[in-house]
N, C-alpha and C positions, 0 to 999 in steps of 0.2 A: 342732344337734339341734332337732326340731321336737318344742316343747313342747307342742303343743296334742295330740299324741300320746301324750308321757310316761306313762306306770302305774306309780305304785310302791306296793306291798303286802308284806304278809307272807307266804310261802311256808312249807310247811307244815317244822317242826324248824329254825324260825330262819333260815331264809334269805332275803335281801331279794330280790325280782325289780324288774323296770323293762321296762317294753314300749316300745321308743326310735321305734316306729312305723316308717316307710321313713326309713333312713338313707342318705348315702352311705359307702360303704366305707373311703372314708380317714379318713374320722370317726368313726367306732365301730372300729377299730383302734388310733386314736389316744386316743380314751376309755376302750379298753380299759388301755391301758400307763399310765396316770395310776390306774387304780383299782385294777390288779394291783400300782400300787408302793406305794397306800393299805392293799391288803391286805395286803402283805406286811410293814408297819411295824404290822397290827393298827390302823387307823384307819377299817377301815370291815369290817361282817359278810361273810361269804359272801354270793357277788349271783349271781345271774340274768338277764341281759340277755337279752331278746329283741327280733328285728331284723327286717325285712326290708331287703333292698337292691337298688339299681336294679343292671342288668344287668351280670356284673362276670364275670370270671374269675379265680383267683387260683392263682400257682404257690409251692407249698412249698418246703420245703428239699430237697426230690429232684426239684423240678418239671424238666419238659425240656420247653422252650419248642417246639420241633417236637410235641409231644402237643397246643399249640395250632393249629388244620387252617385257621384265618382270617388273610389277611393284613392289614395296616393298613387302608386301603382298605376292606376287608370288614368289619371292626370298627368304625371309625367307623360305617358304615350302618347297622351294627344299633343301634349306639349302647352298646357293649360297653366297658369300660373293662377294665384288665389291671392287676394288682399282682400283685409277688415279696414275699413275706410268710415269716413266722420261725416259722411253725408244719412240723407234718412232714408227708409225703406229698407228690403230685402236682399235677396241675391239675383246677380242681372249679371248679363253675358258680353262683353265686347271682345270684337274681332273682326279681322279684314275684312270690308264689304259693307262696312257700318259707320256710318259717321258721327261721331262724337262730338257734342257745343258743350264748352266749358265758357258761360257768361261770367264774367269778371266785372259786373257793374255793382254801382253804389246804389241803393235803394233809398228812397224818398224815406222818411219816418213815418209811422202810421197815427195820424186821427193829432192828439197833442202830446204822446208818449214820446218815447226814442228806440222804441223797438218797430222795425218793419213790417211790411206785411207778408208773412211767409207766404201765406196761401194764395193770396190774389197774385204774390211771382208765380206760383205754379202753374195755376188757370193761366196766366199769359203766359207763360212758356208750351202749354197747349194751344193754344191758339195760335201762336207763331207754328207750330207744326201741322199744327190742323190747314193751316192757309198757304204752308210751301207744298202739302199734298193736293190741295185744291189745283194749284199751280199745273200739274202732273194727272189733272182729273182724275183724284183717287180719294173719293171721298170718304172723311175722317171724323171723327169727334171723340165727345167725352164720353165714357161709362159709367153711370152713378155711383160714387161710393170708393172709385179707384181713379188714381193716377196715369197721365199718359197720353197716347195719340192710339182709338180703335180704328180697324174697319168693319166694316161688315154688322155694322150697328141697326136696329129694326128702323124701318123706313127708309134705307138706303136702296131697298131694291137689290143686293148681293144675295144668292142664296145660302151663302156658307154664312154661321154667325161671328159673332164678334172676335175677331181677333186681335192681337194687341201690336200695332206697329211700330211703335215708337216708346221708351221706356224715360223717365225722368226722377231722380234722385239730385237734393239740394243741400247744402249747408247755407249760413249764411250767419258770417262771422259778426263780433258786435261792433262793430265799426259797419254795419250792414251790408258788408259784401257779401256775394253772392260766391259762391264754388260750386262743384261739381256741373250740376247739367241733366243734360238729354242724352240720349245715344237715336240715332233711326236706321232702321234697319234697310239698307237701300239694295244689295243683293250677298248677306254673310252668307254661311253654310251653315243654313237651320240644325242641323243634326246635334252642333255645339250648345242647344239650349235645350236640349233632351238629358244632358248631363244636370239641370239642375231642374227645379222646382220655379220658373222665374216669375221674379217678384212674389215666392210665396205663395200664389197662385195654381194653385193644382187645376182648374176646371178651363181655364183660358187658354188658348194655341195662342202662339207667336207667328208674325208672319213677316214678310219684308215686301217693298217696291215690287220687287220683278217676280216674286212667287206668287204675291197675290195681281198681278196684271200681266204677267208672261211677257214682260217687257225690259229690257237694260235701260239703264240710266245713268246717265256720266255723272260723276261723283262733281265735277263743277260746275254743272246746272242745277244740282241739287243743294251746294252748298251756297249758289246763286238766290236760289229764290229762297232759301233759308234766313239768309241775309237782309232781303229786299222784307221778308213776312216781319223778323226782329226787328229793324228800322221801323215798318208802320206800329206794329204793336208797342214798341220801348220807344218810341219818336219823342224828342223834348222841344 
């Protein structure tokens, strides 16, 4: 971890965040499962991780390696690294220009079980996205049937259709922490999600912040009101 990047603050209803700056992926993976096992013995608060990471793709636990369109060869060039990861979904693309939330909280138990509610974390992790894009007037929502933050959803008034700006892939351990996250795409180099199939998804574009509004946006306004959407949404 590169310290001279490190932020750690308080986030609004108690939640710690940490800016881990550009990380590599197998290191903030690996950071993760040492502080999901912290949380879930109650040793450390709800956290916040934010990331960026050099060029990577990662395959879920439904991932299918042919959704990756690059061979070895073509991967090394770009300088693309690959990991199989224990979160759910496809295959999805981070890299520079993209900001990464790894939620590190403990989830309420669902109904009188002890197992969580996966689903309804995901919808609020949509929602939390949905509402830091609002922030940025860039109106967002859900697409029936899939995972994520769109734009250009019908009744928005956009001419172009749906595209997908924001991707979301979760574990969530039984001690009901939460791992993996969101990625949103605030201005990467689209070109890198040409090399896969993302999220499985053959008929859907990918877009980001500044491709789809022709606007820059400083990466700490964005992880501002990211913060400030998660605090209203996960509030205790």
């Amino acid at each position: 971890m590169n310290t001279s990047a490190t932020r750690t603050g308080a986030a609004p209803h108690s939640f710690q965040t940490q800016d881990l700056g550009r990380l590599d992926y197998a290191a903030a993976w690996q950071l993760q499962r040492e502080m999901a096992a912290a949380r879930g013995a109650d040793q450390i608060p709800d956290t916040l991780l934010w990331v960026e990471h050099p060029h990577t793709y990662t395959l879920g636990s439904a991932g299918d390696e042919r959704n990756i369109l690059l061979d070895a060869d073509q991967l090394a060039a770009r300088g693309v690294t690959v990991h199989r990861v224990d979160r759910g979904g496809d295959v999805t693309y981070h890299g520079p220009g993209q900001i990464v939330g790894y939620p590190l909280i403990k989830l309420p138990a669902s109904g009188e079980g002890l197992h969580a509610d996966v689903v309804g974390y995901v919808r609020a992790l949509e929602e939390v996205l949905i509402r830091a894009l609002a922030h940025f007037d860039i109106a967002a929502g859900r697409l029936p049937g899939l995972t994520g933050a769109w734009v250009g959803l019908e009744g928005t008034g956009h001419p172009r259709g749906p595209a997908k700006i924001a991707a979301i892939g979760v574990r969530v351990t039984t001690r009901r922490v939460t791992m993996h996250g969101f990625a949103l795409n605030v201005d990467p180099d689209l070109a890198y999600f040409r090399g896969i199939i993302p999220c499985g998804i053959p008929d859907k574009p990918v877009t980001s912040m500044a491709e789809w509004t022709g606007h820059a946006f400083a990466r700490a306004d964005v992880i501002a009101a990211l913060e400030g959407a998660f605090g209203d949404v996960f509030g205790k």
